[in-house]
C-alpha positions, -999 to 999 in steps of 0.1 A, spaced: 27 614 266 57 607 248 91 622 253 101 645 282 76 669 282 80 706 297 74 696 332 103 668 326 128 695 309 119 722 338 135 696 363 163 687 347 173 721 343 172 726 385 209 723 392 204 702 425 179 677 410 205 671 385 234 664 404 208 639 425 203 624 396 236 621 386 249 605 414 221 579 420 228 568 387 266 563 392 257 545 430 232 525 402 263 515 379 289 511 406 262 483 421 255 470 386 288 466 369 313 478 396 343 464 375 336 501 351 340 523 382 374 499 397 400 473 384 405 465 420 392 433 440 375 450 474 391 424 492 428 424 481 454 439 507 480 465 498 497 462 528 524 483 523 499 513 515 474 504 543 460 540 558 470 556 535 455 587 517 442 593 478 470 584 458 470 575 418 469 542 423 444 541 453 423 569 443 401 568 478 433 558 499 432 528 519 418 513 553 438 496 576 446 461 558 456 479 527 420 474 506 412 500 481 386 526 496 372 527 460 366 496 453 355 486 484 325 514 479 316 503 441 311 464 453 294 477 485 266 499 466 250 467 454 244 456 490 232 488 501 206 497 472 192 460 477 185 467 511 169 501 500 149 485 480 137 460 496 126 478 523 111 506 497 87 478 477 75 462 516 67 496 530 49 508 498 32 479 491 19 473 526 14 512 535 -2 519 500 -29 491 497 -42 493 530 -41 529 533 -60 525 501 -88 500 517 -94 517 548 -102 552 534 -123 538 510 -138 515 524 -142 531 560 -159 508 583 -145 479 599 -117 474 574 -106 512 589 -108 499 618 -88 473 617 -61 487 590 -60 515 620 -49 496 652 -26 475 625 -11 512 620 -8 521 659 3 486 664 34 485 642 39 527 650 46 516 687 67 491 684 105 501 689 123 496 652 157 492 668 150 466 691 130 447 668 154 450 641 182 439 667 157 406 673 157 400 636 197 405 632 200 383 661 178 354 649 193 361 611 230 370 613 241 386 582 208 384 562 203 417 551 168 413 532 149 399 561 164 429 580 152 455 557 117 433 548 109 440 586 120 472 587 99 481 555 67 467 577 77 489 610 77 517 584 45 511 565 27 522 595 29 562 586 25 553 550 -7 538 562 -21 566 579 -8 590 553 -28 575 524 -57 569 543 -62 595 551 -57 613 516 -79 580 500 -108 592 523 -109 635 510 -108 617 478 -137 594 481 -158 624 489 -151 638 454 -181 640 431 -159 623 402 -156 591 424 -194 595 433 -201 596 393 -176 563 388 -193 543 412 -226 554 392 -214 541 362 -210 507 373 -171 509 379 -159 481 406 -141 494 433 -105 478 419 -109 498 391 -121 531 412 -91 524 435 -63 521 401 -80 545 377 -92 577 394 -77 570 433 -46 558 430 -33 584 406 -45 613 426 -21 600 453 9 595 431 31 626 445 21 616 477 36 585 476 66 592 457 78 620 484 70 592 512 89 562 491 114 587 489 119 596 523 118 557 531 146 548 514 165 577 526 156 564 563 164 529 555 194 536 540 209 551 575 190 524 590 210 494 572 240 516 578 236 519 613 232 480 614 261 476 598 279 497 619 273 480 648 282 449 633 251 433 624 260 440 583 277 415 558 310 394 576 339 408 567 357 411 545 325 414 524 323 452 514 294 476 526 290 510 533 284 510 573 305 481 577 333 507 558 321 533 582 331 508 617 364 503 602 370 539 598 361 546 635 383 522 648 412 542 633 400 580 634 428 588 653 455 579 631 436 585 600 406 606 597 403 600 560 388 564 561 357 579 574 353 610 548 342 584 512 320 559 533 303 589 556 302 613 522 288 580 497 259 580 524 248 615 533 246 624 493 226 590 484 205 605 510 199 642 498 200 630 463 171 605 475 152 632 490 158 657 463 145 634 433 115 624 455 104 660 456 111 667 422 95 635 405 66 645 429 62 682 411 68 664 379 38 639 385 13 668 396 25 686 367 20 660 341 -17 658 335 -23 699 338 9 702 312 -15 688 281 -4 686 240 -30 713 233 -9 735 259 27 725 243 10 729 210 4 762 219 38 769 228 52 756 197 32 782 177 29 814 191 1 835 184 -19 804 169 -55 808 187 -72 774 191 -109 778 174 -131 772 195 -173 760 174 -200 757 196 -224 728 190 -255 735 172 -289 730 193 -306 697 182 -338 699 163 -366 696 191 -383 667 183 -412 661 164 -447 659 176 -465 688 194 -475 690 228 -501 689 253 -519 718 254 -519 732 288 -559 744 295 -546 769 313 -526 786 288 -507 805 307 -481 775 318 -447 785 309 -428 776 281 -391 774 293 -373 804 278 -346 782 264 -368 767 244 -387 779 210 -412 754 219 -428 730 246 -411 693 237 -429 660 248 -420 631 234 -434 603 251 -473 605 261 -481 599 294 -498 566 305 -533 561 297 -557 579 327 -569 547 344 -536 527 339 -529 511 372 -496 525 374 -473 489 386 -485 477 351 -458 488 332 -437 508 356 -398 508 353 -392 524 390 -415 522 417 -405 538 450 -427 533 481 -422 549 515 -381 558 509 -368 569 538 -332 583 544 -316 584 576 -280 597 582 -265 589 613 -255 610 646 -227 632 648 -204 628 677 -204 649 702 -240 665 698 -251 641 728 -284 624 699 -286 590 699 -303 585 667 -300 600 637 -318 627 616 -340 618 589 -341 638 558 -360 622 535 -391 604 545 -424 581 530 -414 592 491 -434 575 469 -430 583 428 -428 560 398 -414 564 364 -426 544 334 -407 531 307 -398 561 283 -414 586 309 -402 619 318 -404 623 351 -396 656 373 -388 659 405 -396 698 415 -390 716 446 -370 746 466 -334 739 477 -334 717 507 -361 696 502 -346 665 493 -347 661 457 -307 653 451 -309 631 485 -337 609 470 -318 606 435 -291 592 452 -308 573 475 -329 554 443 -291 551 433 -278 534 466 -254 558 474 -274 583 501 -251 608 514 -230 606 548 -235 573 550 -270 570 554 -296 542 563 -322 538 538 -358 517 544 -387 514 525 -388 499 485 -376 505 456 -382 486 429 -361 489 394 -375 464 367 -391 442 392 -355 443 418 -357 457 452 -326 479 454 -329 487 487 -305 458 502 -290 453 471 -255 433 470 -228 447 457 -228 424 427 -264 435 422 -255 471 421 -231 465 398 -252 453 367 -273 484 376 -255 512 379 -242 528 348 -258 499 325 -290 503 336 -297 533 352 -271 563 343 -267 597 364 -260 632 350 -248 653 383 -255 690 389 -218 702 379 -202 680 352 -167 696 357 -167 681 393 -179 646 382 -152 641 359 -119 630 371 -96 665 363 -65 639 358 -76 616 330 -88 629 294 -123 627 287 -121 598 259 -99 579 285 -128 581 311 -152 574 285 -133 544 273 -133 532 305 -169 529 312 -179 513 276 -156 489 284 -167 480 321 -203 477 303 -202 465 274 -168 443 274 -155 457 243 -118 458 235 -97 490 232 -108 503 195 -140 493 193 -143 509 229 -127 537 212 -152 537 182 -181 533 211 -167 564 227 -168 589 195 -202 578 182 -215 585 217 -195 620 216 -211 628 183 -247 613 197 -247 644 223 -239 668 195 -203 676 201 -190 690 168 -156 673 167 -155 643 192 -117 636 184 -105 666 193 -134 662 225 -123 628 229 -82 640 235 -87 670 262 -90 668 298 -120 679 319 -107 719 321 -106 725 289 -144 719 278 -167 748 282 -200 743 303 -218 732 274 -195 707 263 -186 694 300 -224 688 301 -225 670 272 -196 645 278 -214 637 312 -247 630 297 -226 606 271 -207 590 301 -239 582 317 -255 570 284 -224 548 279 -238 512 293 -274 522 274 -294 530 305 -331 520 307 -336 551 332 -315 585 332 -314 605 364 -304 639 357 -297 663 385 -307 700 377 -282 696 345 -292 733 332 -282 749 364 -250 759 353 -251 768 316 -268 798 295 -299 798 283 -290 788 247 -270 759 263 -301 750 286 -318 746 254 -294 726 234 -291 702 269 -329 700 272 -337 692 236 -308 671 236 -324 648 268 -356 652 249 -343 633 219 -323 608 236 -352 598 260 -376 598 222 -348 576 203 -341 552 232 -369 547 248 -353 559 279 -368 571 311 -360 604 330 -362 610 363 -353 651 359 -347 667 394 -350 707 391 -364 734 404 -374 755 373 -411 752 363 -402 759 330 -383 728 320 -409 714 340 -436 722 316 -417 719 286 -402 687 291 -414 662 315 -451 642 315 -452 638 354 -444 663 377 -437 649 416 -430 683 443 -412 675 468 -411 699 502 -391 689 538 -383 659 528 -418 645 515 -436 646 480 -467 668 485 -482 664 450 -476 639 424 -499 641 393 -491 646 350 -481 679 341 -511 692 327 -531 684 358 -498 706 376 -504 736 358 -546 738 351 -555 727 389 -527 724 412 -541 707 444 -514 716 475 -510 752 485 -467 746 481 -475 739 444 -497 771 437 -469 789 457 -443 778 436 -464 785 401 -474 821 418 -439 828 427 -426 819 384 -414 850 373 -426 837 338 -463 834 349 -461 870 368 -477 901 366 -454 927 350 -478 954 370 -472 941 403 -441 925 428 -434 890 427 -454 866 448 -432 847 473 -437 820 498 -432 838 529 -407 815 552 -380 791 548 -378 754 543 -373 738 577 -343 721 582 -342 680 591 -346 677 629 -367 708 631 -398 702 609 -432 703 628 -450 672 639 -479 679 614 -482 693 580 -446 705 572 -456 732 549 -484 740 578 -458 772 589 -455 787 555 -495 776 547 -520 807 550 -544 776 550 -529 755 581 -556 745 606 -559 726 639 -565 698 620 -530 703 596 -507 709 629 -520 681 648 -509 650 634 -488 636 600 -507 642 567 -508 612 544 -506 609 510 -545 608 492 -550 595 457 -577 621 445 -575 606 409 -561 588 381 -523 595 384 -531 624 408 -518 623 450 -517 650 473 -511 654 513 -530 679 518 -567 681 545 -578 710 521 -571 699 486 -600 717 471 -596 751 483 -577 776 456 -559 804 481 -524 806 472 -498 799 499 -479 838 502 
């Protein structure tokens, strides 16, 4: 942004952040060029006039050797503000980094960065300072370089622990998908969300350290005389209080306003920073025309792509109301394929395991994801069905490497012939976002609310494809206008809150497509939006999954997009895929009672005559599900034989698993 904005002009017009301002910046001249604030040397003696008060030619009066009080505070501003300084940069440099590291990183490093904390928090400042002063007489910068250290410590923990509520935000989760290294996490989207927090505590550091280097030099542990400073000024004053209380008012007065104007700008340059990115042009434009409405167009739904699809034998499987018409665009594999052949994921016997909560007295931890085994070929659509609870987000992420809560994962996954399970950072890093992109449930919390979307955009075309600024630019436009945004420019200048649903969904799908992904994991991205935006989404992954050649894995739980979108269906329930087969096979002869539950209970395939079939129960949570078949509760099928041990998944066919004992039998689970 260019120019003082509105947040910028609201300030300035606050009477007290003014004056702040006004004075630091004559302390700022009086240490730069004092010779414009004094003709006076601070260290020539009027004698004659000593202790005496403000006169016209001593404006300040004088101190007990006859030196000007003015002069001797202009020439002494330069000492103090380099202390300040100084002991600003140390404690935000120290405080700031490893604040940053340990609440991102967690672990050891937060471990470590945490005793460093406690250690410098409990040492005594004074006394080391008066070790410091003691070994280096007069040397005011390895004073205040110490001092900044002892203060870094609640720097440290304040940062930290602000670093680590951000790190749980969906927009870093969607960063660390795209491929972004964890510098560049840290500067772009962590950093800046911290940037009032940092300027009230720099603030309230150099207010600190400024009565710190005072003190000091009250005590005589400043500059030697007859050098000027401000606490030395301050020692001299006491020593004649009696006789002449003046000395003591411009020294004492100098440092109590540095200090509230220090304060003061710190809060005010901290509101100015959180008001910066929500104050945007389109806002001011506003503003500058009143009345003028901002027209909003609403993207046209793709064409469905060509082709027609699979019949369904049983001709009652749902179209997805959204859509005019069923859309497949890639055939499924050949029946009789054997399905490693030409598979671009493989996943055998994924397990996730987060670990133990304190306090709850288990030693290990609870599994919520167990023995999932899927695979998605190249330019297959994929979908990942089942109720809420059952695992589907967890084993998204999991494929991803990024389970939640820190969890353990075992088992394989295979991605183009790579194991990611055990995959080294480096690894991950020429995976996510270039080859394998990730479309989350809401796009307006995967976004980073302080950057504009072509900025964020930008960012990842560049960390994937190495291009410079404009043709990164040019990169970030065509892929705006791939995902059928009417006017990317416009798209390309506005931050997160101002796109509808619609349009946030679309930038995320062009943020994951922005390294070319050979496989796109899209979780439930209609879940949010209308139905004529759930069209416009599902045609539009249709057509980019045709034109690229790229797989989907689609995680949802509507039947309907189901049928009118994906080639492979894989239901998930507690934790465990129960069926896995090709959509047509899904809807003409479902093999697991949870699947012909879950087709009975579609409102789009009900009875208007009758009440809705439900699955009577709830999905059992992790730690709770029953040592045999997990759906053996909810099953009006369960047997001795389903409840007394784990049920393994059968191949009954070409492409076709289920873990069921009773595959063959047709009651519906109600």
């Amino acid at each position: 942004m260019s120019g003082p904005g509105p947040a910028s002009a609201r300030l300035l017009r606050r009477p007290l952040v003014l004056l702040a301002l006004l004075w630091l910046a004559l302390v700022l001249v009086c240490a730069l060029h004092p010779e414009l604030v004094t003709g006076r040397d601070p260290v020539d003696q009027d004698l004659p006039a000593a202790l005496s008060g403000p006169s016209a030619a001593h404006p300040l009066g004088t101190d007990r050797l006859g030196q000007d009080l003015l002069s001797r505070l202009a020439y002494g501003a330069a000492g103090t503000l380099w202390g300040v300084l100084v002991a600003v940069l140390t404690a935000t440099v120290v405080g700031v980094g490893l604040g940053l590291l340990a609440g991102y990183l967690g672990g050891l490093v937060d471990a470590l960065v945490g005793r460093l904390a406690d250690l410098l928090f409990a040492l005594p400042a004074i006394v080391i300072l008066l070790v410091v002063v003691a070994v280096f007489p007069g040397d005011v910068t390895i004073a205040m370089l110490t001092f900044g250290l002892l203060l870094s410590s609640g720097l440290i923990r304040v940062v930290r622990a602000a670093t680590r509520s951000t790190r749980e935000e969906l927009f870093i989760a969607a960063a660390r998908l795209a491929g972004l290294s964890t510098p560049q996490i840290l500067r772009r989207h962590v950093l800046p969300r911290l940037r009032g927090l940092v300027i009230v505590q720099a603030s309230l550091v150099a207010a600190v350290a400024l009565v710190m280097q005072a003190s000091l030099a009250f005590l005589g542990f400043g500059p030697p005389p007859p050098e000027p400073s401000w606490g030395g000024m301050i020692d001299e004053a006491r020593a004649v209080i009696v006789r002449h209380p003046w000395a003591l008012f411009p020294p004492g007065l100098a440092v109590a306003l540095t200090v509230l104007s220090f304060v003061l700008l710190g809060d005010a340059a901290r509101d100015g920073a959180t008001a910066a990115w929500s104050a945007t042009k389109l806002a001011r434009r506003r503003r500058r025309s009143p009345g003028a409405g901002v027209a909003r167009t609403t993207a046209p739904a793709p064409a469905h792509p060509t082709g027609s699809a699979p019949a369904h034998p049983l001709g009652s499987a749902p179209a997805h109301p959204a859509l005019s018409t069923p859309v497949h665009p890639v055939a499924p594999p050949p029946a009789g394929t054997p399905r490693h052949a030409d598979t671009l994921l493989s996943v055998r016997q994924l397990s996730v395991q987060l670990p133990a909560r304190p306090g709850r007295g288990a030693r290990t931890g609870t599994t919520v994801v167990s023995d999932v085994d899927l695979d998605v070929g190249p330019g297959e659509i994929v979908g990942l069905v089942g109720e809420s609870g059952c695992g589907k987000t967890v084993t998204a992420l999991s494929i991803l490497g990024l389970p939640p809560g820190d969890g353990r994962i075992t088992g394989s996954c295979h991605f183009a012939g790579v194991d990611l399970v055990g995959a080294t950072d480096r690894q991950w890093r020429t995976v996510r976002g270039r080859r394998i992109g990730y479309v989350a449930q809401d796009p307006m919390v995967s976004l980073d609310p302080t950057l504009r979307v072509g900025v964020q955009l930008a960012e990842a075309v560049r960390r994937h494809t190495g291009l410079g600024r404009r043709p990164a630019r040019a990169r970030v436009l065509a892929l705006l206008r791939d995902v059928g945004l009417p006017a990317p420019e416009t798209a390309a200048r506005r931050y997160p809150h101002q796109l509808s649903g619609g349009m946030a969904q679309r930038v995320a799908i062009a943020f994951a497509l922005a390294g070319d992904p050979d496989l796109l994991i899209a979780d439930e991205p209609t879940t949010a939006l209308d139905v004529t935006r759930q069209a416009e989404i599902l045609a539009l992954l249709a057509r980019t999954s045709r034109d690229r050649r790229m797989a989907v894995l689609l995680v949802t739980h509507d039947l309907g997009v189901v049928a009118a979108l994906c080639d492979r269906a894989v239901v998930m329930y507690a934790g465990q895929v129960v069926e896995s087969c090709p959509v047509t096979d899904l809807f003409a002869r479902p093999r697991h009672p949870y699947t012909r539950g879950l087709l009975a209970a579609d409102p789009h395939r009900a009875s208007r005559s009758g009440p809705l079939p439900t699955i009577s129960g709830t999905v059992p949570a992790p730690g709770d599900w029953p040592t045999g078949c997990r759906f053996a509760p909810r099953c009006p099928l369960a047997g001795e034989p389903c409840r007394r041990a784990p049920v393994p998944l059968d191949r009954l066919g070409p492409g076709h698993a289920v873990r069921c004992v009773r595959p063959d039998e047709d009651r519906v689970a109600a």
